[in-house]
C-alpha angles and dihedrals in degrees: 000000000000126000091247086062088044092059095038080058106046095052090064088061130085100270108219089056129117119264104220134181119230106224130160093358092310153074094260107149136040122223109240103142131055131171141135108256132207102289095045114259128114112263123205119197143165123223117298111009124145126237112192092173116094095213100051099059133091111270087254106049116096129270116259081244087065104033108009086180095043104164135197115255121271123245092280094041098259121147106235139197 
């Protein structure tokens, strides 16, 4: 999907309602993060969650040299562990 069909189709939704992940069968995990990463797609991620690949995370996030375990920040954008 691009991000031009995403938002076509996000306009036709109501518009104060959560945006969740299926995963596993369920609804197991909230968006609260987007950015284009690295490689050039459009990531979507909750709080918290770890990205080990380069070139999946934002420009600004550390290498996994640098931080093999780099995280998304928490509900109140804190970096966790």
């Amino acid at each position: 999907m691009k991000v031009s069909e995403l938002i076509e189709c996000l306009k036709a939704m109501p518009q104060d309602s959560l945006v969740m992940h299926l995963w596993d069968g369920e609804c197991h995990t909230e968006i609260n993060h987007v950015w284009v990463a690295r490689n050039g797609v459009v990531v979507t991620a909750d709080n918290g969650m770890v990205c080990y690949s380069d070139a999946d995370r934002p420009t600004n996030a550390p290498s996994s040299k640098d931080d093999p375990y780099w995280r998304t920040l928490d509900s109140a954008g804190r970096k966790t562990r």
